[in-house]
PAKELO-699715 format. One record per residue: residue number from 1; residue in one letter; x negated, y, z negated of N, C-alpha, C in turn. Coordinates in nm, 3 decimals, padded with zeros to 5 digits, always signed. Layout:
{NUM 'A' {X Y Z} {X Y Z} {X Y Z}}
...
% end
This chain:
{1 'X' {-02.403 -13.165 +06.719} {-02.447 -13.176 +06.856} {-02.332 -13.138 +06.947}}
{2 'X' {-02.396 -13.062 +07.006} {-02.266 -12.997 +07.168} {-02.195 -13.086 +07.158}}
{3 'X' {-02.269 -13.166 +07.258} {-02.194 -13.312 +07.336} {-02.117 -13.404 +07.285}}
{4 'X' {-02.126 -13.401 +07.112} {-02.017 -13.505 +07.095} {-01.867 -13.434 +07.004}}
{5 'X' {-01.930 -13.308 +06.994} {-01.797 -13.244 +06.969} {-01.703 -13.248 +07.034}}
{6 'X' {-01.695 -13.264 +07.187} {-01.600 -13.236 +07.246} {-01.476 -13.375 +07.240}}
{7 'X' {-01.591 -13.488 +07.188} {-01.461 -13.635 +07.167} {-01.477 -13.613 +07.046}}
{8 'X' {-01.492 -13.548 +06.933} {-01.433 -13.562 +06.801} {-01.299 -13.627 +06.806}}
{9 'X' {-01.211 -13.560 +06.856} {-01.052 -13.626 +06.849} {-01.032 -13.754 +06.980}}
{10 'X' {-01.121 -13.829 +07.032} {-01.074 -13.852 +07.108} {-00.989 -13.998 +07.096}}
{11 'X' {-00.982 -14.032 +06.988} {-00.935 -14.177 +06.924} {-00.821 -14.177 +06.893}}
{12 'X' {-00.776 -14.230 +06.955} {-00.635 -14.248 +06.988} {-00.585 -14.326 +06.831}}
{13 'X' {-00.634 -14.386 +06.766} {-00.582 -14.507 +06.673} {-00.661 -14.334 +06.524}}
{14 'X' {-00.682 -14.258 +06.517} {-00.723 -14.147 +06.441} {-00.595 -14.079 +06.399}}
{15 'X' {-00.564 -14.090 +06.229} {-00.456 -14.003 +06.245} {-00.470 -13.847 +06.120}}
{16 'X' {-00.428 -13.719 +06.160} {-00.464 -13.638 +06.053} {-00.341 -13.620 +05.925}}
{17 'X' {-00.428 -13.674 +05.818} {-00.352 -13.676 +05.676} {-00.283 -13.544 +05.683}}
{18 'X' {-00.404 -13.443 +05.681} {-00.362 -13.312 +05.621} {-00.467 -13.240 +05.704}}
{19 'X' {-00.430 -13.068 +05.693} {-00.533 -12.954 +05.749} {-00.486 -12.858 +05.662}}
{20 'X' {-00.576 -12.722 +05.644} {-00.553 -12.608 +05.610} {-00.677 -12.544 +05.581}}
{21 'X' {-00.628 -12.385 +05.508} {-00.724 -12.314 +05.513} {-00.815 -12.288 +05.399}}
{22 'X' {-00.918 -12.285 +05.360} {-00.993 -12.306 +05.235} {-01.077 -12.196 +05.249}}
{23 'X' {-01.132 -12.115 +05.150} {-01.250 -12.054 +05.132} {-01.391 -12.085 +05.075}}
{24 'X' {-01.494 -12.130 +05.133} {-01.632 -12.230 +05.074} {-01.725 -12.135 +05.053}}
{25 'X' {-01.753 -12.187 +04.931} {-01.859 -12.089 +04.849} {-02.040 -12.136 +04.917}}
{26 'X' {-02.071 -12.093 +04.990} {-02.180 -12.126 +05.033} {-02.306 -12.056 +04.984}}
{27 'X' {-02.377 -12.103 +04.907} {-02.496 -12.027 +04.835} {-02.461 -11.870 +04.785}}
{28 'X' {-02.505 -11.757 +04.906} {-02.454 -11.618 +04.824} {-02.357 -11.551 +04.900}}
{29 'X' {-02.290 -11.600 +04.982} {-02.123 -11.582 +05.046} {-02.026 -11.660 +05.066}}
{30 'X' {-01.893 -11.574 +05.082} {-01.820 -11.669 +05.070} {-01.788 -11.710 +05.226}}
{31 'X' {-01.687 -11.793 +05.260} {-01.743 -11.868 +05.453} {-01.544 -11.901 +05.453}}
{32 'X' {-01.462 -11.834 +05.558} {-01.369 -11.878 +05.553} {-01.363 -12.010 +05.646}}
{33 'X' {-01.294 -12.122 +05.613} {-01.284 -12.207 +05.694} {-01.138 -12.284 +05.689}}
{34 'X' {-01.145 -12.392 +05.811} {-01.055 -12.459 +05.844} {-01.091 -12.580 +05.831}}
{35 'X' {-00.995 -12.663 +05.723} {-01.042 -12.789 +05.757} {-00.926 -12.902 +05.781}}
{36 'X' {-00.988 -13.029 +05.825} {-00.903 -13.131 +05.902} {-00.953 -13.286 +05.819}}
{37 'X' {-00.830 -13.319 +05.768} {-00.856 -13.430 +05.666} {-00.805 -13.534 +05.767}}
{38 'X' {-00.869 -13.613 +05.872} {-00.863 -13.786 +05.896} {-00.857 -13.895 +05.830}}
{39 'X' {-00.758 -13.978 +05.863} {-00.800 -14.067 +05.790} {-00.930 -14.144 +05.745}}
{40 'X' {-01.039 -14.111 +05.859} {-01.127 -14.143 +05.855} {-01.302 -14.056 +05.815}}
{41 'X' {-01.241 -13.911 +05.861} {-01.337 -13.851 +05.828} {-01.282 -13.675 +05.835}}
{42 'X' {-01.380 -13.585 +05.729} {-01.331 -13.482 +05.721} {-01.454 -13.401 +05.813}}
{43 'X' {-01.355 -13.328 +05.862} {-01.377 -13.213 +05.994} {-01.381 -13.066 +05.924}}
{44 'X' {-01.495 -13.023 +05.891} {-01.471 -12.847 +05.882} {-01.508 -12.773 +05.968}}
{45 'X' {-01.425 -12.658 +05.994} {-01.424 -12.533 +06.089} {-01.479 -12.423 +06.029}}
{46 'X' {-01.539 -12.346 +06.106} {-01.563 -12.177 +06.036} {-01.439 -12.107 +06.133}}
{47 'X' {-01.365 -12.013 +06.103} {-01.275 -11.905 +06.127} {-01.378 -11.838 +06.224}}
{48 'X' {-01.386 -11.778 +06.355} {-01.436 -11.693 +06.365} {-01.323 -11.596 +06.405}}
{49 'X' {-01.358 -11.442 +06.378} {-01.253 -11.372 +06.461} {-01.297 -11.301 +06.571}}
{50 'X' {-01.259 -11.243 +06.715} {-01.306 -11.185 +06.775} {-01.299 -11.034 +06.742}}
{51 'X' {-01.440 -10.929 +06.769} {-01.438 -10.822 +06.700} {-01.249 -10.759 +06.796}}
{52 'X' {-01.246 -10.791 +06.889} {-01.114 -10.684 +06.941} {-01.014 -10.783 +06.953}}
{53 'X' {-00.898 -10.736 +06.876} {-00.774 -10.802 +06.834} {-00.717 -10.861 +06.952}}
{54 'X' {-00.616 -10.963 +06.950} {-00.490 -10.993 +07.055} {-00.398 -10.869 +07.032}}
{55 'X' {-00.318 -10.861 +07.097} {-00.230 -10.799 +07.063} {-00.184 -10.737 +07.199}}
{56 'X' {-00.030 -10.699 +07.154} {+00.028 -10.584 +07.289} {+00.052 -10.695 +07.362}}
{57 'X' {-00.035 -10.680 +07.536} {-00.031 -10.707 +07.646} {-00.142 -10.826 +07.607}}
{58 'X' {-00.215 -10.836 +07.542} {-00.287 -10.935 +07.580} {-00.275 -11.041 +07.515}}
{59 'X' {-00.159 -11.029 +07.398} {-00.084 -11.145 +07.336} {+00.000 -11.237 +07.480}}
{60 'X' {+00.040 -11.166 +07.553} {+00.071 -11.229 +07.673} {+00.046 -11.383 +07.744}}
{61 'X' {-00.096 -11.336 +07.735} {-00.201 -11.432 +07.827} {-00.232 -11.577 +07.761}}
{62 'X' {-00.176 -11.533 +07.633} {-00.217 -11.672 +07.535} {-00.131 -11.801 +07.553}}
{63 'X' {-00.168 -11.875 +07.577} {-00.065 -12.008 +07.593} {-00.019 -11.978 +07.453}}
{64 'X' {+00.098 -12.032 +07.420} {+00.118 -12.117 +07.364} {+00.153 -12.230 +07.315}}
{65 'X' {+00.126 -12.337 +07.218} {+00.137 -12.442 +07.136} {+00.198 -12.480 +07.029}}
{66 'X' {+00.331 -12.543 +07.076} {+00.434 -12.534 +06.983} {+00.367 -12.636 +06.878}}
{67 'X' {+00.285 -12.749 +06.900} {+00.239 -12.859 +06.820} {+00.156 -12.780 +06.745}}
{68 'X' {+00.066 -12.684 +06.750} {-00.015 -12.595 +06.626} {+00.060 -12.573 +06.522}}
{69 'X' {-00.014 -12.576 +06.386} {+00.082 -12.539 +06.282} {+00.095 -12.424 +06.313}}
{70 'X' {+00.187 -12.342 +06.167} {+00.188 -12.205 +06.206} {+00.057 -12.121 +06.159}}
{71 'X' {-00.021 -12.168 +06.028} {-00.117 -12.130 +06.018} {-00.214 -12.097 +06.124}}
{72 'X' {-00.226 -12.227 +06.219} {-00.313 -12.185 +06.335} {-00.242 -12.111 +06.420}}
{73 'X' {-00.154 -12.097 +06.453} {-00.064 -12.027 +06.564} {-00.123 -11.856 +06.497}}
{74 'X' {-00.117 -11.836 +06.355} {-00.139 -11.686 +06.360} {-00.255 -11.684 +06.342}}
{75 'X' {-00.344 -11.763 +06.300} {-00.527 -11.687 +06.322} {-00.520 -11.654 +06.486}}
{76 'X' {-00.489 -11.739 +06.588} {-00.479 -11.795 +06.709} {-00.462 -11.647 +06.772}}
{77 'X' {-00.315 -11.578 +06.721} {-00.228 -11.444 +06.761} {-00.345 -11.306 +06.697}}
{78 'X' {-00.435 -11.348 +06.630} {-00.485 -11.215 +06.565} {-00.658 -11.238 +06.595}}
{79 'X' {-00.614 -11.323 +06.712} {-00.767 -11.360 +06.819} {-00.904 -11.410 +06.750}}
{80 'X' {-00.864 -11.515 +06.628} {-00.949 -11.581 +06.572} {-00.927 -11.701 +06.663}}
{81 'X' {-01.046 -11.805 +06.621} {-01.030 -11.922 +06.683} {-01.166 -12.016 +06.582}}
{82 'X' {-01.156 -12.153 +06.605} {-01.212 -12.232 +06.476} {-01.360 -12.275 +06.562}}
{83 'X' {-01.449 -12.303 +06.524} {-01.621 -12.365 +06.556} {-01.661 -12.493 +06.437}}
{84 'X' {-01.679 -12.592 +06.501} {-01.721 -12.674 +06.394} {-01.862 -12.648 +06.361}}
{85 'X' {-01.843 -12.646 +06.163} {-01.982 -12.573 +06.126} {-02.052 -12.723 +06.114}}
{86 'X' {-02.031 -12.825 +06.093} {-02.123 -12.927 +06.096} {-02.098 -13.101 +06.149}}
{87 'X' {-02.142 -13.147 +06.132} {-02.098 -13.293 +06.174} {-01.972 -13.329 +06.054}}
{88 'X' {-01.851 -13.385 +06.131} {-01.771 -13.506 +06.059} {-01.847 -13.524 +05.896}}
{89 'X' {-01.755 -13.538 +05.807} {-01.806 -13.611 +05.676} {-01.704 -13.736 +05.638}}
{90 'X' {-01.786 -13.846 +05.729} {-01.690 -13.972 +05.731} {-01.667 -14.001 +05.536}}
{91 'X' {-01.500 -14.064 +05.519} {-01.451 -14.051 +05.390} {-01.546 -14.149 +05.316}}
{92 'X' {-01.587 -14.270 +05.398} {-01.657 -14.347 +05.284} {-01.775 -14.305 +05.232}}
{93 'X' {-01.801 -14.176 +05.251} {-01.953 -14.097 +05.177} {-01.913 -13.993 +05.177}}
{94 'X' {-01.810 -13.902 +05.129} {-01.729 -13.861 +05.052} {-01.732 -13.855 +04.926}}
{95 'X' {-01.771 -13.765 +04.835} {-01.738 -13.750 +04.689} {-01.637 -13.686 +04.647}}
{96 'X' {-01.576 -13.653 +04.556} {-01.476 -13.544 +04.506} {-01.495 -13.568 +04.364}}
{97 'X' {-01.487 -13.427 +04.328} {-01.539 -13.385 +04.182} {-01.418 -13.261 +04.168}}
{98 'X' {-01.339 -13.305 +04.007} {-01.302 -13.205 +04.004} {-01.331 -13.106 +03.931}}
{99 'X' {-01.311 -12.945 +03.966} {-01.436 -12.839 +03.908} {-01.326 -12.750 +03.840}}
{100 'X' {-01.378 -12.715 +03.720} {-01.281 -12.544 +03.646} {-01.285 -12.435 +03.757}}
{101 'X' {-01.165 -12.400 +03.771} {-01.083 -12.260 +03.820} {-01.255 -12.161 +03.790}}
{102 'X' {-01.293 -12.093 +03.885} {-01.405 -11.984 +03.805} {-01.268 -11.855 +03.858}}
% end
């Protein structure tokens, strides 16, 4: 839902374990994403990129954010940016299975 994406982070007492970049096998493609491990609940992103690059002069215009990792700092520079593909997956309904290397 729109509306409550925008306080996903807004909890102050919320802290992030870990983030990075993963590739998810979704039925018959593969989906690059970003994800955000809370202590409380996991957050995934889809990568989108924009079809026309940053770059040159228009690397310029970009704030930047020294607190971004660097991972995000360069999708960020090569004019990608993250969309949450679904609701939070709070940890206590959470599975993890571990699977063979294919």
């Amino acid at each position: 839902r729109e509306n409550s994406s925008e306080n996903i982070l807004a909890s102050a007492n919320r802290l992030l374990l870990h983030e990075g970049r993963l590739t998810l096998a979704e039925s018959t493609r593969l989906l690059d994403v970003y994800l955000f491990l809370f202590d409380d609940f996991l957050l995934i992103t889809k990568i989108k990129r924009n079809k026309k690059k940053c770059g040159g002069s228009d690397a310029a215009f970009l704030p930047t954010c020294a607190s971004l990792p660097p991972e995000l700092q360069l999708l960020r520079r090569e004019g990608a940016f993250c969309t949450v593909l679904d609701q939070p997956i709070p940890l206590d309904r959470l599975i993890l299975k571990n699977v063979d290397p294919v």
